[in-house]
N, C-alpha and C positions, 0 to 999 in steps of 0.2 A: 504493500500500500504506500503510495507517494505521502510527500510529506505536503504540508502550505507552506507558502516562503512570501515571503512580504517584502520586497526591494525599497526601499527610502531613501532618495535626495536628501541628503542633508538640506538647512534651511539657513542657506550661506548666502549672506547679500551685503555685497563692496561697492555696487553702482558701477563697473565698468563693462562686462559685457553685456547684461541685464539690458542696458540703455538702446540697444539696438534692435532688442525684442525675446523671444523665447527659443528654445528649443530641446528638443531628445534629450536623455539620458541614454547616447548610443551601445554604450557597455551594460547597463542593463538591458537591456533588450536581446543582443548576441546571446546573454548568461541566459536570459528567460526562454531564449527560443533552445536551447540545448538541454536546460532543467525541464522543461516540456515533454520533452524526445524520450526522456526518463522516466517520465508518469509521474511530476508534480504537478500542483496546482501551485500557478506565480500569480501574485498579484505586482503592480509596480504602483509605486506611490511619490511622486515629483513634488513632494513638499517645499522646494525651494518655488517651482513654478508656479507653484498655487500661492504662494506667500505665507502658508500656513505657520502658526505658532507652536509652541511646545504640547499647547494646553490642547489644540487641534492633533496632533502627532500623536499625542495619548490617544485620543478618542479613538482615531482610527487602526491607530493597533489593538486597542481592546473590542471593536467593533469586528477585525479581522481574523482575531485569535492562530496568529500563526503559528506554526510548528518551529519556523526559523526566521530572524530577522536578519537583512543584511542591508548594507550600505557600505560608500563609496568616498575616498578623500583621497585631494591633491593638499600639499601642507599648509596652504591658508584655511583647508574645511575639514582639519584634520580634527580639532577640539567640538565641531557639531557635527560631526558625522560620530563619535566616542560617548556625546549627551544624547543622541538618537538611540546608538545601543544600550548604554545605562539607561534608560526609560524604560526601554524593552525589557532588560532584568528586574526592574521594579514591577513591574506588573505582573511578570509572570517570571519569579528565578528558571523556570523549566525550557522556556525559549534559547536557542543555542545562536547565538550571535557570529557574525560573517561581517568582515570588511576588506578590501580592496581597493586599486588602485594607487597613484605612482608614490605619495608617501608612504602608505602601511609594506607597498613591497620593499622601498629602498633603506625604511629604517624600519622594520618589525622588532626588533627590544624597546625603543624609542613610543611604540603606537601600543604594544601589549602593554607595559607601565603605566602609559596615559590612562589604560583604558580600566586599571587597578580592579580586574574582574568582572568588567563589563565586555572584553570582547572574546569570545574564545578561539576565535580562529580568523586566520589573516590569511588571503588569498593574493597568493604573488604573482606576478606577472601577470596574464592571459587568461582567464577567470574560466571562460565556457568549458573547456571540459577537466578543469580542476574541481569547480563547485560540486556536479554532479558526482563525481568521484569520494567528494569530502564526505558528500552525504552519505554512501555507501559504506564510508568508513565511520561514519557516526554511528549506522545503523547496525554493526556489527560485521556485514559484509566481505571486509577486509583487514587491513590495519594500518591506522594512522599514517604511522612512518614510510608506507608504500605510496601513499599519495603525494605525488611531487606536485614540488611550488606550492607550498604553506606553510604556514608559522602557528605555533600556539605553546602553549605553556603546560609543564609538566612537573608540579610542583612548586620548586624557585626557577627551573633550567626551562629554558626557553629554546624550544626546538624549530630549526629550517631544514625541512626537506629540502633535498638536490632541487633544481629546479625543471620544468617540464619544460621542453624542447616547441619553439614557437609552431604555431598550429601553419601549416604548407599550405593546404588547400582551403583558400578563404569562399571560396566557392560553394563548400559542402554546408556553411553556417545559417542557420536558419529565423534572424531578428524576428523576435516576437511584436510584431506592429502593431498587434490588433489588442494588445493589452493597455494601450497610453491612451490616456484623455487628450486628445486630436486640439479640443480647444482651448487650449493652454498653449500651444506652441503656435507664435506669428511673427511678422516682420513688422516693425514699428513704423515702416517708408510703403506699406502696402493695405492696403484697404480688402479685407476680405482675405488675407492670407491664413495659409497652412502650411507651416513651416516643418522639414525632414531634416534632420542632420543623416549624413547619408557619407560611408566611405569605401574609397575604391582601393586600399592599400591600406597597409601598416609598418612605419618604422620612417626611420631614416639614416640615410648612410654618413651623414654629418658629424661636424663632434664640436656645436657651437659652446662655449665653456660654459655659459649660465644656464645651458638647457636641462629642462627636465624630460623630456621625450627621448633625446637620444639616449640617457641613462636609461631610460626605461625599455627602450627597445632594443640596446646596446647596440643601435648601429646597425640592426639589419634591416631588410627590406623587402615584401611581399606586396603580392597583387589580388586582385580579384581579374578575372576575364572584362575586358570591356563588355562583352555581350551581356554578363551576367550584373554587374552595374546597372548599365541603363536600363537591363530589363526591369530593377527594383526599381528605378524613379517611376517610370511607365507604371509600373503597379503599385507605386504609392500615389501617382495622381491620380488612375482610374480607380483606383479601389476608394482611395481614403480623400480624394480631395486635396494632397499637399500641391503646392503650386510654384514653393519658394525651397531652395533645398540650401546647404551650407555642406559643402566637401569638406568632412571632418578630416582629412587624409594631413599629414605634418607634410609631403611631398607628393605633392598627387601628377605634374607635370616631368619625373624624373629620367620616365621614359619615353621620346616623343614620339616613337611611331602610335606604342599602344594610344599616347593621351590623344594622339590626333583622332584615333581610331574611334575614340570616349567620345570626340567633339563631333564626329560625320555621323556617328549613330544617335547622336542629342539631332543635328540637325535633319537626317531622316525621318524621326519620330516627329518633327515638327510640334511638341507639344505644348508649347505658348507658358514653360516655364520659367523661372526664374532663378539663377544660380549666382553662389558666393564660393570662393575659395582661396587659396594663400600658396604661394608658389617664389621661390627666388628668381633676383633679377636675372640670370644670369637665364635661367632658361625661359624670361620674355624674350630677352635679346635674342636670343637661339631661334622664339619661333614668330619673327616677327615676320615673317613670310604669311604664316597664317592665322596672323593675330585678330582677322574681321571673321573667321570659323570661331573663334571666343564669344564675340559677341552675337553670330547668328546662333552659334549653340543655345542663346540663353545666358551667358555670363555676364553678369552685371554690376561684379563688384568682385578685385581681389587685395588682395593683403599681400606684403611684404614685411620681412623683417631685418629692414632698413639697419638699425638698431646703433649709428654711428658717424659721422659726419668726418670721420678724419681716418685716413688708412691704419694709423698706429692703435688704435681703440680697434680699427674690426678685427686685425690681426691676432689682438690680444684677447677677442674673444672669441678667437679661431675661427669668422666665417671666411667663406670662400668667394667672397664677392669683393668688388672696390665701390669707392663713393662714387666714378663714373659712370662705371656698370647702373649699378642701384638709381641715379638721378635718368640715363639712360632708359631702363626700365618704365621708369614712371612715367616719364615724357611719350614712348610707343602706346604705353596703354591708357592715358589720358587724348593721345591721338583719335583712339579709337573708342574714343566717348563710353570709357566704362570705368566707376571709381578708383580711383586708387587711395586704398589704407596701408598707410605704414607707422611703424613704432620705432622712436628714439628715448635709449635706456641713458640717463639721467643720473648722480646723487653718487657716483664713485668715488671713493676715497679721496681723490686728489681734484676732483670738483668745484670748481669756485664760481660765483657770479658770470666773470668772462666765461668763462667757458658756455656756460646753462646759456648765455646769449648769443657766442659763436653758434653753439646747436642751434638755436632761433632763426639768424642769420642762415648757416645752408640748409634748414629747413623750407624756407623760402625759395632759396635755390634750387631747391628739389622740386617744390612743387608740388606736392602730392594734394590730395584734396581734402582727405584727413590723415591729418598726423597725428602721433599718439603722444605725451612724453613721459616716459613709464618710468618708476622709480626702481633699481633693481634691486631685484628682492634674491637673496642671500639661498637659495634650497641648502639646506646642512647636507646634501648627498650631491650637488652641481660640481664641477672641476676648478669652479673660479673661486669657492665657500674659504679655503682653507688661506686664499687671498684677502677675503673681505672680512673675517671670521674675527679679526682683531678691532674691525672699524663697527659690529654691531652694536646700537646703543637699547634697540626694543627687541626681546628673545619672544614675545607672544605673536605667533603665528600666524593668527588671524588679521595681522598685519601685513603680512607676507605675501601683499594682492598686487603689487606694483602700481600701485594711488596713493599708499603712505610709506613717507620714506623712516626706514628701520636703521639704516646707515647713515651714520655722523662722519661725513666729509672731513677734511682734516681743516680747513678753513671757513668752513659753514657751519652754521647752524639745521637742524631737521627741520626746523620752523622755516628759515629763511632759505631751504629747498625747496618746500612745499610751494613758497609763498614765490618764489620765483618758476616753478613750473605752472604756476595758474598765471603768472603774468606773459608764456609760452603762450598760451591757450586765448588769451583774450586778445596778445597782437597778433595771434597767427591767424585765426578765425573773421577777426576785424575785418582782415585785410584781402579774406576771401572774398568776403561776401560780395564785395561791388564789382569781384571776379565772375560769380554765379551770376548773379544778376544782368550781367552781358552774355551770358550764357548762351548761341543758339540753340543747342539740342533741351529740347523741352523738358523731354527725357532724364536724362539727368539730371538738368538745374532743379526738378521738382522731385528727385530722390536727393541732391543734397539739401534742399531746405528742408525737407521732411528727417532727413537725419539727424539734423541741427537742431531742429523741435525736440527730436527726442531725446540729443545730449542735455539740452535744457531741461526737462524732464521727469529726465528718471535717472540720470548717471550722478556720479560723485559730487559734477563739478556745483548741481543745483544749488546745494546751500552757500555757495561762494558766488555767486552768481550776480549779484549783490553788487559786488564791489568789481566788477567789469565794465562797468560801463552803460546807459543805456542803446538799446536797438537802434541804429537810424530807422528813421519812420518809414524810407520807400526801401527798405528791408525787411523790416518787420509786418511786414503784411506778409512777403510770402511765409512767415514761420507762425504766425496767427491765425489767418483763413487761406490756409495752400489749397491749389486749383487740381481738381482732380483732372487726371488727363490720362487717356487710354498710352501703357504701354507697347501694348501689341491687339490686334481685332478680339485679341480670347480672353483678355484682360482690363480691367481697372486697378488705379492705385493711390494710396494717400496710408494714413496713418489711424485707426479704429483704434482705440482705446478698450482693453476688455479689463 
């Protein structure tokens, strides 16, 4: 007889991806379509998406009475994703407790401690077919020690299984779609949206020094079949209504025959959707041949992670791009009337005023249409940590979101970071707007004011908001009453409020 298992988002909110809208929990889903396969009953429960409170979280655990609770943390959501399972033991000591994801794999002594017998078992790496396995071994089935990639506690000694050898054929995985509340997940820039986090790979072959993915995936790199991709978006619009998808992929452009192959079978299917994804400059510049297959595909927004204005900083945090390359990038894919997001990391040790305004300055230079400027947050398991490790002034984690800076500069103040990456933001933004505003492509210029609405919003910068400055007036109407305007014949868009 299957067990019940009750999957929980932690209910972690820092205001910076939030701002752009909702989406998936895509590692619960992989875990639920494989716990399925097994003869459980999954339930999945997005308490962060739903906004819900502790007091909410109880209810619905005792409403659910599960057999097994689990949940998920990266180390800013490591301390509520820890009071999600502690709940779950108050309510019932007999509920057996599960967490994963990239903090509890990379420090499990660190996340068992925290969770001082609220968590019992820690899922490391690759979750889908380790969970079903664990369970097997809770149920007597097997033994413990044979299930690789987990952690749990044995006394005082804290035991890690070998680790299980990353899953090869992404193809045979089975996402549980039909278990999520559909309307919880939208785009903030789209009216009537159904947003999919959706991915065609896993890993990357990089080794950027602050990353937490490459740690987690150590550097390798799988695929799914392009056929087998676009067949799930096809059948997450016909089925479900999604409309708007975000390529959850750290490298989804790595290979170009296949991604060209991703972009002819989007634009075959002709489905009038809408696509986001993050990809290095290096390989725009590669395909700038067929960088207008991007936007017929459907793509309408990607990200970079710029993360640097001067070759001595990127080198030092190992990426494989230059500042030409990167401004290069930007410039092809702002050609081609489709957003570009990038992120400049901030608040280094050796960080001063000039500098936080040199960033400003080739920010400008770059050009992108939104830029980020992120404070870098320290992972105790990254390759750069054991560099910053002497400059941390805040060790609570929850701070650890790259919006509050936790690194005391040698000549700055945390305060007079802050206060100078929000003064980033109100002249870089300023000095867009009357850029959009001349905007021909309709298109666009009414997905960036729509975006700007919703950094206003609902992101970090809201309560500071204040002291920017007021809207010019023949601006401030498009972020007031934006004009809804068809994207495509299949489509309308603007910004719903749920």
């Amino acid at each position: 007889m299957g067990k019940k298992i009750l999957l929980i988002t932690p209910p972690y909110h820092c205001g910076v991806v939030e701002s752009a809208g909702k989406w998936t929990n895509l590692g619960f889903l992989y875990i639920a379509g494989e716990l399925e396969k097994d003869g459980h009953e999954v339930e999945i429960y997005d308490a962060m998406a739903k906004n819900h409170t502790y007091e909410e979280i109880e209810k619905r655990i005792k409403t659910s009475q599960p057999d097994i609770v689990g949940s998920t943390a990266y180390t800013a959501t490591i301390h509520d994703a820890t009071e999600v399972l502690r709940l779950a033991k108050s309510i019932n000591p007999e509920i057996v407790t599960l967490v994963g994801g990239v903090h509890p794999t990379m420090m499990p002594e660190d996340t068992l401690g925290r969770g001082n017998g609220a968590i019992d078992y820690i899922i490391r790496w690759e979750g889908e077919y380790t969970t079903p396995e664990l369970i097997q071994a809770i149920e007597g089935r097997m033994k413990l020690r044979e299930v690789r990639g987990i952690a749990y506690r044995k006394g005082r000694e804290v035991i890690i299984t070998p680790q299980r050898e990353y899953i090869q054929n992404l193809d045979a995985l089975s996402p549980a779609w039909d278990l999520i509340d559909w309307n919880d997940y939208y785009l903030c820039i789209m009216d009537n949206s159904r947003v999919a986090l959706v991915s065609s790979s896993r890993g990357c072959g990089n080794s950027c020094a602050f990353c937490s993915q490459q740690k987690f995936w150590q550097q390798t790199y799988r695929v799914r079949s392009p056929e087998n991709f676009v067949d799930e978006i096809a059948m997450l619009y016909n089925r479900f209504g999604a409309n708007a998808f975000f390529i959850g992929d750290e490298y989804p452009t790595y290979d170009r025959e296949r991604w060209e192959k991703i972009l002819d079978l989007l634009i075959a299917k002709d489905l009038g959707i809408y696509l986001l994804a993050e990809t290095c400059a290096t390989d725009i510049i590669r395909d700038r041949d067929i960088l207008y297959k991007y936007r017929k595909a459907g793509i309408i927004h990607m990200f970079m992670g710029v993360e640097a204005t001067n070759q001595a900083t990127l080198d030092r945090f190992k990426k494989t791009q230059t500042c030409q390359e990167c401004r290069e990038a930007i410039r092809l894919l702002n050609a081609q009337n489709i957003i570009t997001e990038c992120s400049f990391i901030v608040g280094l040790p050796e960080e001063t005023k000039e500098t936080i305004q040199h960033t400003l300055a080739l920010a400008h230079y770059y050009n992108a249409d939104n830029p980020h400027f992120l404070m870098i947050a320290p992972w105790p398991y990254a390759d750069i940590y054991q560099e910053l490790e002497p400059y941390i002034e805040d060790r609570d984690f929850r701070k650890y979101n790259l919006v509050e800076p936790v690194i005391k500069p040698k000549q700055m103040t945390r305060d007079e970071v802050f206060k100078a990456v929000l003064e980033c933001y109100k002249t870089y933004y300023m000095r867009k707007l009357s850029q959009w505003d001349a905007m021909e492509d309709e298109f666009k210029k009414e997905l960036l004011f729509r975006g700007l609405k919703a950094i206003a919003e609902n992101s970090f910068l809201k309560k500071h908001m204040s002291g920017m400055g007021k809207m010019p007036a023949e601006i401030e109407k498009y972020i007031l009453t934006p004009t809804v305007l068809p994207l495509q014949e299949k489509q309308s868009y603007g910004c719903t409020q749920r």
